[in-house]
Backbone as a chain_set.jsonl record, in Angstrom:
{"seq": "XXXXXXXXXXXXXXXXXXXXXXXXXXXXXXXXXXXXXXXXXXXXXXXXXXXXXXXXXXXXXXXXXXXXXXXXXXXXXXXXXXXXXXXXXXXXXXXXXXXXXXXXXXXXXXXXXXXXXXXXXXXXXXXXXXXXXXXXXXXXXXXXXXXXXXXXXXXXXXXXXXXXXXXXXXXXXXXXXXXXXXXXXXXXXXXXXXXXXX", "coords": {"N": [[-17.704, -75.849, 24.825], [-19.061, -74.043, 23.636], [-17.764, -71.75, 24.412], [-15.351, -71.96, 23.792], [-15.388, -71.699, 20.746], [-17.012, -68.475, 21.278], [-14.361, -67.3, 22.419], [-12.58, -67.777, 20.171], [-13.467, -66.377, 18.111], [-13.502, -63.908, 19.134], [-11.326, -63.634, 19.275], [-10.645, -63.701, 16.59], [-11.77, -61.085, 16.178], [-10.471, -59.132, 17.289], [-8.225, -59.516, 16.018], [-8.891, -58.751, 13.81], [-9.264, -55.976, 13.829], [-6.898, -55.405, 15.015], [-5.145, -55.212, 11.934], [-6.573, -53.782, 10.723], [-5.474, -51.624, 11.715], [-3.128, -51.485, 11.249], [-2.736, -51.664, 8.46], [-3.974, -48.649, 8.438], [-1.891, -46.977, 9.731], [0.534, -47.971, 7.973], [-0.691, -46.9, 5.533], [-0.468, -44.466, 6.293], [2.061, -44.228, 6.422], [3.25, -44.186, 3.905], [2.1, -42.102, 2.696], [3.046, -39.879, 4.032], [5.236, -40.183, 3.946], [5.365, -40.052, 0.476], [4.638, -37.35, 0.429], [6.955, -35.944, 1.872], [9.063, -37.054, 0.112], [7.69, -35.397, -2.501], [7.848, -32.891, -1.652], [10.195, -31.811, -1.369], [11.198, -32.125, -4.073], [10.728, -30.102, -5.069], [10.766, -27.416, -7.304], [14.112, -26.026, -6.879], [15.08, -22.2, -5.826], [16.066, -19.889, -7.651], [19.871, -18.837, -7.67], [20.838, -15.48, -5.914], [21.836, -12.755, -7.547], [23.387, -9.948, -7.63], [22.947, -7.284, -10.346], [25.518, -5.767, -11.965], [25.884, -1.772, -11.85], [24.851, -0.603, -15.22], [24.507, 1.692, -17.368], [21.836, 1.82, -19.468], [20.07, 2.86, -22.758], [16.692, 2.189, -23.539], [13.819, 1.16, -25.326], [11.859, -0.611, -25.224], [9.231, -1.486, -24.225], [7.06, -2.886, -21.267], [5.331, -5.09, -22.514], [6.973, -5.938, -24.989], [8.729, -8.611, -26.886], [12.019, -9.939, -25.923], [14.823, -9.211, -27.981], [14.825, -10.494, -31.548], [17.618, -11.345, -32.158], [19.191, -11.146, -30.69], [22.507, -12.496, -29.126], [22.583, -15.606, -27.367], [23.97, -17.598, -24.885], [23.199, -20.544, -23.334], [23.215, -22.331, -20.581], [23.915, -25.16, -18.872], [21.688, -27.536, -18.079], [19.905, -27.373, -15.324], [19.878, -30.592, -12.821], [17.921, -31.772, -11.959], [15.391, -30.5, -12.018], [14.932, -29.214, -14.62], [15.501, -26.57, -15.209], [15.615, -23.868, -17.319], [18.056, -21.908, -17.946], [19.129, -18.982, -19.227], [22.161, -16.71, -20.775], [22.613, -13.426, -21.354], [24.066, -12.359, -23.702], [24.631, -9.305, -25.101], [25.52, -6.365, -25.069], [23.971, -3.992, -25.516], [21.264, -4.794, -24.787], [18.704, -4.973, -22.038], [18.403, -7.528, -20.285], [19.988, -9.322, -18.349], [19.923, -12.096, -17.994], [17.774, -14.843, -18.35], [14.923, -16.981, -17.702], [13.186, -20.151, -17.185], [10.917, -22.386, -15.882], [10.303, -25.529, -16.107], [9.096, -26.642, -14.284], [7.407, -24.96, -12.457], [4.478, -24.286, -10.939], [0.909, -23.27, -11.493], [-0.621, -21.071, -8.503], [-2.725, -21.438, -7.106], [-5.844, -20.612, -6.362], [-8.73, -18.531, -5.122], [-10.427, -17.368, -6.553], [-13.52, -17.421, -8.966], [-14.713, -19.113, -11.886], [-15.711, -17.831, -14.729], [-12.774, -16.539, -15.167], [-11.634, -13.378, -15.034], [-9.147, -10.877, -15.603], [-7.854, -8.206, -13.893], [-6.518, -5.31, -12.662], [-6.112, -3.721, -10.684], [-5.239, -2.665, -7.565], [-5.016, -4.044, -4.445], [-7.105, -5.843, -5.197], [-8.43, -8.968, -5.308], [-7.145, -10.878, -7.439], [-5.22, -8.785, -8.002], [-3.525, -9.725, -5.885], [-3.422, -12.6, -6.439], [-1.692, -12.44, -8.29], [0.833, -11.253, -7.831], [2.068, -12.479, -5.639], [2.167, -15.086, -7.373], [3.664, -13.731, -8.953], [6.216, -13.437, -6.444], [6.896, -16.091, -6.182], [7.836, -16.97, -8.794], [10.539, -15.209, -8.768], [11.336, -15.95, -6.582], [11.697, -14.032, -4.332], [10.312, -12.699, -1.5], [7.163, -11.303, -1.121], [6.728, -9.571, 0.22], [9.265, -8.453, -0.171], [9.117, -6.842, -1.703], [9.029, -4.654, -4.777], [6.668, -3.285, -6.144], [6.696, -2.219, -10.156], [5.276, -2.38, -12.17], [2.148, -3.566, -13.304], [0.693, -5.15, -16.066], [-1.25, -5.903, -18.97], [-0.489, -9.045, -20.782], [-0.312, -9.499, -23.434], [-2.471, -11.037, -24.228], [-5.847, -11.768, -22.54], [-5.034, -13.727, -20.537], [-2.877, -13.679, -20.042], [-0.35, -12.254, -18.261], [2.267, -9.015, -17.561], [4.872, -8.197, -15.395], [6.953, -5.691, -13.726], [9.303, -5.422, -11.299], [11.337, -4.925, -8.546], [13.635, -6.212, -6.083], [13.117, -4.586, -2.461], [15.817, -3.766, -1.953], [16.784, -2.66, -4.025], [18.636, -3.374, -5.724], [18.077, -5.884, -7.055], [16.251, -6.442, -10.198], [13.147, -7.235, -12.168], [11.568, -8.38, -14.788], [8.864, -10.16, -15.159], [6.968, -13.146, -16.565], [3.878, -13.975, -16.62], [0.589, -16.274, -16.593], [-2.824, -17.39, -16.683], [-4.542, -20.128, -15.543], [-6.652, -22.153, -16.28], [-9.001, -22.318, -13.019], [-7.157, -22.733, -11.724], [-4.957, -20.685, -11.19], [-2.906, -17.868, -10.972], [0.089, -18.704, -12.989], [4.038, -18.461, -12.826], [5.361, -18.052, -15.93], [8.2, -17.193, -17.437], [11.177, -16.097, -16.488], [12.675, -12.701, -16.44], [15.821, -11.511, -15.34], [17.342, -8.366, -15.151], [19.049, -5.555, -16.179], [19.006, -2.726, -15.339], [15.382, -0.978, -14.128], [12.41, -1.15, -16.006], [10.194, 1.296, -16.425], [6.916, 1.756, -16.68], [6.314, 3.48, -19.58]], "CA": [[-17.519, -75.736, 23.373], [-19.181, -72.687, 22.756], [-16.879, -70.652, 25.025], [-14.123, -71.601, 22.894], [-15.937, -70.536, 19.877], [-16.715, -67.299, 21.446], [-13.329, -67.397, 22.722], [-11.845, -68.031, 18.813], [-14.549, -64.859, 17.842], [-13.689, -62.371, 20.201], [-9.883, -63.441, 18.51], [-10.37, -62.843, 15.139], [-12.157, -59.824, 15.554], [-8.949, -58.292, 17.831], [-7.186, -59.379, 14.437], [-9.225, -57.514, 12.401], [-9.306, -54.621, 14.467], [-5.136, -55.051, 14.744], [-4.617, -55.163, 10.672], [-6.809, -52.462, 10.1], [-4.943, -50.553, 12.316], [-2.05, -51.829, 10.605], [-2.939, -50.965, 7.218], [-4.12, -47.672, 8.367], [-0.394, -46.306, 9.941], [1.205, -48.136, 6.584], [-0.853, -46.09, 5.072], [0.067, -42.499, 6.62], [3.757, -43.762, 6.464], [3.622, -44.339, 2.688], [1.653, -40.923, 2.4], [3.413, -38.584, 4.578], [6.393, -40.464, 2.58], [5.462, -39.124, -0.713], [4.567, -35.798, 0.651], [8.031, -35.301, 1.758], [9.853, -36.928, -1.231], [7.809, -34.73, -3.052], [8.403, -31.223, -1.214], [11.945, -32.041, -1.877], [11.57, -32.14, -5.619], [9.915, -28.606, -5.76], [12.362, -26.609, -7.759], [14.745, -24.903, -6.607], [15.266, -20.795, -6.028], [17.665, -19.102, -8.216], [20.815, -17.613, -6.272], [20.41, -14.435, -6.187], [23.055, -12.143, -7.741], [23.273, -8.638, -7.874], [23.796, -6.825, -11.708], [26.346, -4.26, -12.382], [24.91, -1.134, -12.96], [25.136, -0.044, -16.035], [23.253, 2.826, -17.861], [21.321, 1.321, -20.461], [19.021, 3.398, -23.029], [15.82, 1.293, -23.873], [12.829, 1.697, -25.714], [11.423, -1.238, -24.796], [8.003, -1.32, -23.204], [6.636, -3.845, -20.959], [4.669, -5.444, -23.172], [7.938, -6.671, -26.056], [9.397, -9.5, -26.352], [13.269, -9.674, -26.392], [14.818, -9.1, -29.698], [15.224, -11.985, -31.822], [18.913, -11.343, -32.981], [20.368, -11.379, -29.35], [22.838, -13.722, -28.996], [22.564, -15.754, -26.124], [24.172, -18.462, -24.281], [22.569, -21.73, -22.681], [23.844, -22.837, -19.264], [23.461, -26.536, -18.446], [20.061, -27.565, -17.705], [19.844, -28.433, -13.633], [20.004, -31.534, -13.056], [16.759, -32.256, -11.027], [13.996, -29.716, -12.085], [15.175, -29.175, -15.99], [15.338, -24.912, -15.558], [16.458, -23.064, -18.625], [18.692, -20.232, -17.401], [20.108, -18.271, -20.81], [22.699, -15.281, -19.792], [22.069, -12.639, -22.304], [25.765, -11.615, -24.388], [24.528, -8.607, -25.727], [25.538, -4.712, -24.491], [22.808, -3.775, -26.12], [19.983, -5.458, -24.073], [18.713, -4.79, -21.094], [18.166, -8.265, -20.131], [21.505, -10.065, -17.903], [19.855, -13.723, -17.865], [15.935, -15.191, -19.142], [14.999, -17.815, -16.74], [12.433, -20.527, -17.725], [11.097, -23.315, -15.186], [8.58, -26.273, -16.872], [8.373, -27.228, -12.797], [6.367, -24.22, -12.008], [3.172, -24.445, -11.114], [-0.089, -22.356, -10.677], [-0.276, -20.998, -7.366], [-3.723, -21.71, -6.593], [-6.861, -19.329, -6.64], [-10.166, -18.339, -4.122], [-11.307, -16.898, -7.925], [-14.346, -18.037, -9.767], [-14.747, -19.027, -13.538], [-15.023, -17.248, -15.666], [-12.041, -15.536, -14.922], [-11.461, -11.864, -15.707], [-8.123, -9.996, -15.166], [-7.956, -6.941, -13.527], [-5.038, -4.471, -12.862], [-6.467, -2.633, -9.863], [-4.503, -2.981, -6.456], [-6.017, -4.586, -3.552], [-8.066, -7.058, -5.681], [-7.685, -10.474, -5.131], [-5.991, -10.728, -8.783], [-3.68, -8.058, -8.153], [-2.523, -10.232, -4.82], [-2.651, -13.535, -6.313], [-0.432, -12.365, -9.812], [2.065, -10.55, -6.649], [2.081, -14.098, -4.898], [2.744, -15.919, -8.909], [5.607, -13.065, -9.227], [7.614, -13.669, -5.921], [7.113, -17.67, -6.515], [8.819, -17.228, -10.138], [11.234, -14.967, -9.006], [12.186, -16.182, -5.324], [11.415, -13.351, -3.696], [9.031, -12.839, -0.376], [6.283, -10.821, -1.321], [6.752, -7.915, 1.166], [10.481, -7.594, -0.046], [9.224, -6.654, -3.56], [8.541, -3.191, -4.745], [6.048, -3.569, -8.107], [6.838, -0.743, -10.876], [4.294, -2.125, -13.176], [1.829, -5.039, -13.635], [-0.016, -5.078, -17.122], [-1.63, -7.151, -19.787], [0.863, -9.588, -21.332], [-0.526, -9.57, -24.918], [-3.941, -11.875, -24.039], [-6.302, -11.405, -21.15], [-4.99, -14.529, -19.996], [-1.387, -13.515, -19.956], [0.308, -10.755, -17.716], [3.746, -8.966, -17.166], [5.259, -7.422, -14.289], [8.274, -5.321, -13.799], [9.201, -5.464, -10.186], [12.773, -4.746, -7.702], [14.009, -6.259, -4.41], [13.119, -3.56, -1.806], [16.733, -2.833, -1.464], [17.16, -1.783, -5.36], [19.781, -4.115, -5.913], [18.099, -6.667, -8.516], [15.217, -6.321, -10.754], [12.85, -8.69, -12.583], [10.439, -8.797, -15.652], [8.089, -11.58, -14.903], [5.793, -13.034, -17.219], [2.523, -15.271, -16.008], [-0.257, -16.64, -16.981], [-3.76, -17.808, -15.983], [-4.686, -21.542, -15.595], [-7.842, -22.145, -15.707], [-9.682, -23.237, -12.137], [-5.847, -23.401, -10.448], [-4.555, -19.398, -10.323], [-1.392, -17.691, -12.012], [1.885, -19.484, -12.727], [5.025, -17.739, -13.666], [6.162, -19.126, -16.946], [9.387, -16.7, -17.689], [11.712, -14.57, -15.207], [14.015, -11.929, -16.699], [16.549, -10.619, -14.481], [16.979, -6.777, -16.067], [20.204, -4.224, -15.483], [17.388, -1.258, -14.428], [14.376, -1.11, -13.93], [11.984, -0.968, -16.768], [8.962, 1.74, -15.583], [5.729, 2.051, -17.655], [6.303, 5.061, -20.168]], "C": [[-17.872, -74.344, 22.891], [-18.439, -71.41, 23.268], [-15.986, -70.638, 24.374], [-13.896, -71.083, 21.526], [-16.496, -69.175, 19.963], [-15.427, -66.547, 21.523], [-12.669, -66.574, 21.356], [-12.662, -66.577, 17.926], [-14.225, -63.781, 17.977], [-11.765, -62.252, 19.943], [-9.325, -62.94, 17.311], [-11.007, -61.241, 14.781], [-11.004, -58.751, 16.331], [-8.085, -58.336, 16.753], [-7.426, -58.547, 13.918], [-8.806, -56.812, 12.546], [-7.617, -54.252, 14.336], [-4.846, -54.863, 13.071], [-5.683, -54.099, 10.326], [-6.47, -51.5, 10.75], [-3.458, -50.347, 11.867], [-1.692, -50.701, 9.297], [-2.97, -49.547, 7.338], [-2.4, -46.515, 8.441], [0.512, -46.849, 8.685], [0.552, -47.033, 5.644], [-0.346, -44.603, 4.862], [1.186, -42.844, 6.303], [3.492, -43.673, 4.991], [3.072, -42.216, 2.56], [2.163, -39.587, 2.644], [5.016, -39.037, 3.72], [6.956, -39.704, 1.608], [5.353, -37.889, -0.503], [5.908, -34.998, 0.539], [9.257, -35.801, 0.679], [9.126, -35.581, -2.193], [8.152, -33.258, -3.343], [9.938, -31.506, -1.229], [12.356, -31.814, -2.905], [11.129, -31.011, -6.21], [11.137, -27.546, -5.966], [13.235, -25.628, -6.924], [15.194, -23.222, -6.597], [16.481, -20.553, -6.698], [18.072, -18.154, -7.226], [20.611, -16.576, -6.909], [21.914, -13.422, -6.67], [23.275, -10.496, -8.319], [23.897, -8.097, -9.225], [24.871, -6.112, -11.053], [25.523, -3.228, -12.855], [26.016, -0.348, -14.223], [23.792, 0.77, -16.885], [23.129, 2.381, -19.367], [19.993, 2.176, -21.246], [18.12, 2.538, -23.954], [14.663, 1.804, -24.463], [11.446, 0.306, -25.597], [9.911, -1.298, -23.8], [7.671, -2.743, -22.482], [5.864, -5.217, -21.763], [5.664, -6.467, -24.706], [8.633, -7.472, -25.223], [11.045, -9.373, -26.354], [13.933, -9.875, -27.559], [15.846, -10.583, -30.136], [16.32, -12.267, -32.257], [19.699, -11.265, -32.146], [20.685, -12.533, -29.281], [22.85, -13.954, -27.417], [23.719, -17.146, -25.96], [23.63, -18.865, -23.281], [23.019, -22.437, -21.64], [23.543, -24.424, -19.754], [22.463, -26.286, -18.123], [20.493, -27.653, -15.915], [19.774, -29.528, -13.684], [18.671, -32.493, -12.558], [15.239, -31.723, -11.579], [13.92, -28.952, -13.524], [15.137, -27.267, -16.258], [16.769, -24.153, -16.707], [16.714, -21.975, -18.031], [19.825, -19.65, -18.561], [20.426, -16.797, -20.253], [22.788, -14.866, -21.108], [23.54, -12.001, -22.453], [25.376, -10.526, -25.25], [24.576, -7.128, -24.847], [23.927, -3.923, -24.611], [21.47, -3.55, -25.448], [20.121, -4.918, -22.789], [18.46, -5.84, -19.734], [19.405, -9.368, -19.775], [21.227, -11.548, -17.896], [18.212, -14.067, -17.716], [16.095, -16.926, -18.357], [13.676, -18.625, -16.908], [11.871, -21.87, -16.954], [9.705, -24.448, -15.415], [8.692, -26.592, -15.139], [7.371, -26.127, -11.912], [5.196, -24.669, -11.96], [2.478, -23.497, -10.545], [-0.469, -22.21, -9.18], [-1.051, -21.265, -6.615], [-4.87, -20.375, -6.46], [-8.272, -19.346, -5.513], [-10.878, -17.356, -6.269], [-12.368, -17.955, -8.373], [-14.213, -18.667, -11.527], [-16.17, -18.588, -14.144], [-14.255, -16.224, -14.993], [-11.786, -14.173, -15.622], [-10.438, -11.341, -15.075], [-8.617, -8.438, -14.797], [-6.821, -6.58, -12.777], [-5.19, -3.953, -11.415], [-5.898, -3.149, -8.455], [-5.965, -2.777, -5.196], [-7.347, -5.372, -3.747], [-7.512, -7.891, -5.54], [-6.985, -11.168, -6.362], [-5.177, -10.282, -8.184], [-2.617, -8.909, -6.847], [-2.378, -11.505, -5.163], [-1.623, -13.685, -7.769], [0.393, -11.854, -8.642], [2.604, -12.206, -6.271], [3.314, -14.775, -6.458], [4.004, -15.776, -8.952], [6.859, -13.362, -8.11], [7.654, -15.924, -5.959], [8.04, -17.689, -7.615], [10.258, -16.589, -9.581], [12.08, -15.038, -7.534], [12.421, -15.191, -4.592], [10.109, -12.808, -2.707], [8.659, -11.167, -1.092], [6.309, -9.067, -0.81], [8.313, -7.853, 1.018], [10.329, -6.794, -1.751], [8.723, -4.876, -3.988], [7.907, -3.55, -6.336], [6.024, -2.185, -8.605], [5.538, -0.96, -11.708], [3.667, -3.487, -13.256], [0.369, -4.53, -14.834], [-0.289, -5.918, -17.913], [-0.236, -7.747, -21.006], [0.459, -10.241, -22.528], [-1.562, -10.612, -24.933], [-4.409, -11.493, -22.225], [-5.737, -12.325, -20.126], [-3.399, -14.312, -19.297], [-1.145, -12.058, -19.338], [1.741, -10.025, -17.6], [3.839, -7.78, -16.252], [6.254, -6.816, -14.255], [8.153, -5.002, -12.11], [11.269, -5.394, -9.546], [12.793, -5.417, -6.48], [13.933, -4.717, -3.754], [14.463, -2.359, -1.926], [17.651, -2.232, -3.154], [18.317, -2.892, -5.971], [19.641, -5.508, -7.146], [16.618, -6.411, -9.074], [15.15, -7.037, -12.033], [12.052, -8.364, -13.584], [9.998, -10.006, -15.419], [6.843, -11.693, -15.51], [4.69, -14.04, -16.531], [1.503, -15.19, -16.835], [-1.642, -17.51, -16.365], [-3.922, -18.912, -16.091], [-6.123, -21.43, -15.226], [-8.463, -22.879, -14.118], [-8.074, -23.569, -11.032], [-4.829, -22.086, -10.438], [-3.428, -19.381, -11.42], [-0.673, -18.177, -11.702], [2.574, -18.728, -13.038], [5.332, -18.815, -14.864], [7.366, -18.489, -17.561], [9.538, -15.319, -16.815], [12.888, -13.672, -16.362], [14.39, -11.22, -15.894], [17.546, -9.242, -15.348], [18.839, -6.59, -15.488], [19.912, -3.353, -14.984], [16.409, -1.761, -15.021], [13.466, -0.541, -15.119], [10.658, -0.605, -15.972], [8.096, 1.794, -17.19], [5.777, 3.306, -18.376], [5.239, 5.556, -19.99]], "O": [[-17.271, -73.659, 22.063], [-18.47, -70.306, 22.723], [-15.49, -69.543, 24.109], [-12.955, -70.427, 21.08], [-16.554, -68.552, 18.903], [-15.241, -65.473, 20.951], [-12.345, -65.388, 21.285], [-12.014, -65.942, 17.093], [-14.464, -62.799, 17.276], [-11.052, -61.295, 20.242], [-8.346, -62.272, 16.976], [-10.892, -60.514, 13.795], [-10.786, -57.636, 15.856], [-7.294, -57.43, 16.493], [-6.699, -57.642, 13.507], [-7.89, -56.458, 11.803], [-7.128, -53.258, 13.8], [-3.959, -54.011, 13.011], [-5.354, -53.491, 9.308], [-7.023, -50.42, 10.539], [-2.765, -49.347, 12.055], [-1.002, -49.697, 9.118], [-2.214, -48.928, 6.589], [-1.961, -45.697, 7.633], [1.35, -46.013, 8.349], [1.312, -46.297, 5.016], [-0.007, -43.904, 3.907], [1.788, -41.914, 5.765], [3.556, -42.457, 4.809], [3.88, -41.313, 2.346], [1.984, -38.552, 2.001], [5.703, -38.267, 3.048], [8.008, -39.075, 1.496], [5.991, -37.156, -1.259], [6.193, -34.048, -0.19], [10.231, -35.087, 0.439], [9.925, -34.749, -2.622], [8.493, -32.626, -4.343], [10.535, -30.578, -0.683], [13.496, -31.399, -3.111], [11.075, -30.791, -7.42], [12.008, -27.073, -5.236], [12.859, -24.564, -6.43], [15.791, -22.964, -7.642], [17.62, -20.911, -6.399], [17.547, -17.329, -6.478], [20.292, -16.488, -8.095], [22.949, -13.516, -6.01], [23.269, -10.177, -9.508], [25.096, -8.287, -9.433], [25.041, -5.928, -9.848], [24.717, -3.321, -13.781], [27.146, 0.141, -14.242], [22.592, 0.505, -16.96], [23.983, 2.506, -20.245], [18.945, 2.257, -20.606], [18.583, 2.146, -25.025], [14.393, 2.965, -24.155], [10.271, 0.487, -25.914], [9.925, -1.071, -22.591], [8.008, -3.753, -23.099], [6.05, -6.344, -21.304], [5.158, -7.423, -25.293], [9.007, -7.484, -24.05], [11.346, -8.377, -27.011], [13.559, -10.842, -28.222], [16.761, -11.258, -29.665], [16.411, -13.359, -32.818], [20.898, -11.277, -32.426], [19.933, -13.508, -29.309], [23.012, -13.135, -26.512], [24.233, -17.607, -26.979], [23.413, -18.128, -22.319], [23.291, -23.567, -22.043], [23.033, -24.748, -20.826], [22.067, -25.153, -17.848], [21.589, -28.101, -15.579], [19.537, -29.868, -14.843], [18.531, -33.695, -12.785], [14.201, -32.386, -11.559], [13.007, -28.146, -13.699], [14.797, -26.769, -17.331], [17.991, -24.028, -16.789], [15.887, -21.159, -17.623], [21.031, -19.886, -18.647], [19.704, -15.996, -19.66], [23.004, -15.677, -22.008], [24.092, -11.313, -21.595], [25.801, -10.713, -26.39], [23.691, -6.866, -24.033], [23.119, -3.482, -23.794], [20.761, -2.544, -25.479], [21.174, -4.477, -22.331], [18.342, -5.45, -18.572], [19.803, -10.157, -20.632], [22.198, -12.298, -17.8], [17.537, -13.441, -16.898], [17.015, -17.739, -18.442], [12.729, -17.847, -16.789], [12.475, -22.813, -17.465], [8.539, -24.296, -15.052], [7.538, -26.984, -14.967], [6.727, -26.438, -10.911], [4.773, -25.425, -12.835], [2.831, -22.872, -9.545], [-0.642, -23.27, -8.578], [-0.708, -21.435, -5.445], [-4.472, -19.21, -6.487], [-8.696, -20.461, -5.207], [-11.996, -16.947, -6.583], [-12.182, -19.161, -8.206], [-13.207, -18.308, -12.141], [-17.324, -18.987, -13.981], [-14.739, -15.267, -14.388], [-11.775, -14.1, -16.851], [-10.61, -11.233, -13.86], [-9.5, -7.752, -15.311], [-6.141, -7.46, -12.249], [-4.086, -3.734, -10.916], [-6.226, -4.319, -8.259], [-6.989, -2.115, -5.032], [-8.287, -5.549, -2.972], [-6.282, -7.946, -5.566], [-6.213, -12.09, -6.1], [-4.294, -10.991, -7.702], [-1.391, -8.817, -6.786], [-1.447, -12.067, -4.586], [-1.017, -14.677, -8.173], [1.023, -12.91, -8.575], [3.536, -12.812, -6.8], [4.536, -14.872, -6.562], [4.977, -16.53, -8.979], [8.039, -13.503, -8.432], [8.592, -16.678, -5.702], [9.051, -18.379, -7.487], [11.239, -17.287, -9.839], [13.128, -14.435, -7.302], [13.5, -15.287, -4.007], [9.02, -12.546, -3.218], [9.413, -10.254, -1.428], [6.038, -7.961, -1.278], [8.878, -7.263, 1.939], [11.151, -6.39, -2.572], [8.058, -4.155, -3.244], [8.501, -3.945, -7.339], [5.592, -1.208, -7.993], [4.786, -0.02, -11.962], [4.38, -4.49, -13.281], [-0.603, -3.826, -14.558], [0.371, -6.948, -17.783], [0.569, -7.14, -21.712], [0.784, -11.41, -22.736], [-1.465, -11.236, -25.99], [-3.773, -11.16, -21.225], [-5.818, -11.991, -18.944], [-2.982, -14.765, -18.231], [-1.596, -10.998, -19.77], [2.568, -10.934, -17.526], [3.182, -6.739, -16.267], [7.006, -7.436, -15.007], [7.156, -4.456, -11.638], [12.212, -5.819, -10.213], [11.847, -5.164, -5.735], [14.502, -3.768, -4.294], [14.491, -1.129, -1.971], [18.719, -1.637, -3.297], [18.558, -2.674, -7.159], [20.531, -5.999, -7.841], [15.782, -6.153, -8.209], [16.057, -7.398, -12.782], [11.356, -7.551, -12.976], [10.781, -10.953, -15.477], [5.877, -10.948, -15.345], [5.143, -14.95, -15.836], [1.373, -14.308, -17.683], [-1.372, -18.345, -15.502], [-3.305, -19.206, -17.115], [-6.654, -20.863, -14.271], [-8.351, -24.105, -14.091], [-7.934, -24.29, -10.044], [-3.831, -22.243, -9.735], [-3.081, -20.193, -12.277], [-0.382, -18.365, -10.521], [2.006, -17.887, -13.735], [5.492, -20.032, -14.763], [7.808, -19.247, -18.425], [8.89, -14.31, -16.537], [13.81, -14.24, -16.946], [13.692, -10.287, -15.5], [18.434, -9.543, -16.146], [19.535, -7.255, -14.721], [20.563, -3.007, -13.999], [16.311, -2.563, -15.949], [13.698, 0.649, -15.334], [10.046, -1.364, -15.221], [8.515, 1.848, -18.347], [5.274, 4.275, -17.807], [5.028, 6.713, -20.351]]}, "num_chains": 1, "name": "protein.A"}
């Protein structure tokens, strides 16, 4: 009798042991699941498309916004990741298409709080606003040439003016700090030239 209640013992605890081994691999599948539904849903890069040049005289500093009497036109939204891409109908401007993505997100930070901006190259700012800028504007990091990165009208806020290595497109990129989670981009403008720091 009592062998078969050891027996019936030494059964349910091989159960256990099997359904929590169960549960556990249901687990990872559901998890590694969502992981990759969700790296799927991380927005998409804008194609890349080379301006025309054209010789444009600007007075424009890094620091303005684009003028409020340009007319623009509104693409379709995307259909997945809701990015505002407005192509700029004005001669005028120096600004071929203003690019706007609520799926951005902050890029992540080794910074402390209270955060403090700083401009100065080879600080860990100046590399993780570089990082922010080729995330917004879909460009690897080491293909980027930066003309200018300065305060973007609050300490919290920055703007960049930056080129593909090979000269061929160039970006105004604005960001911003998050507290405790690093800079995001929150607007790309793709330029006609390159806007340098007077």
């Amino acid at each position: 009798m009592s062998s078969r209640f050891a027996k019936r013992s030494k059964q349910r605890k091989v159960n256990r042991i099997l359904n929590t081994f169960i549960a556990i691999v249901f687990a990872l599948i559901l998890f590694f699941g969502w992981k990759w539904l969700f790296a799927n849903d991380r927005p998409t890069k804008e194609t890349n498309a080379s301006p025309q040049p054209v010789e444009v005289e600007t007075n424009e500093t890094p620091n303005d916004e684009q003028p409020s009497e340009m007319e623009t036109e509104t693409n379709e939204q995307q259909s997945n990741d809701n990015v505002e891409e407005t192509v700029v109908d004005d001669p005028n401007s120096n600004v071929i298409r203003e690019i706007v993505n609520p799926s951005w997100q902050p890029i992540g930070t080794t910074q402390s709080e209270p955060h403090v901006t700083t401009y100065e190259k080879n600080s860990v700012d100046w590399k993780e606003m570089i990082d922010a800028i080729s995330y917004g504007t879909g460009i690897s990091s080491s293909d980027l040439i930066v003309w200018f990165i300065g305060n973007g009208g609050s300490p919290n806020h920055a703007v960049a003016t930056v080129s593909k290595k090979d000269k061929t497109e160039h970006y105004k990129v604005f960001i911003e700090w998050v507290t405790n989670e690093g800079w995001k981009p929150i607007k790309v403008q793709q330029l006609k030239e390159i806007e340098r720091r007077p």
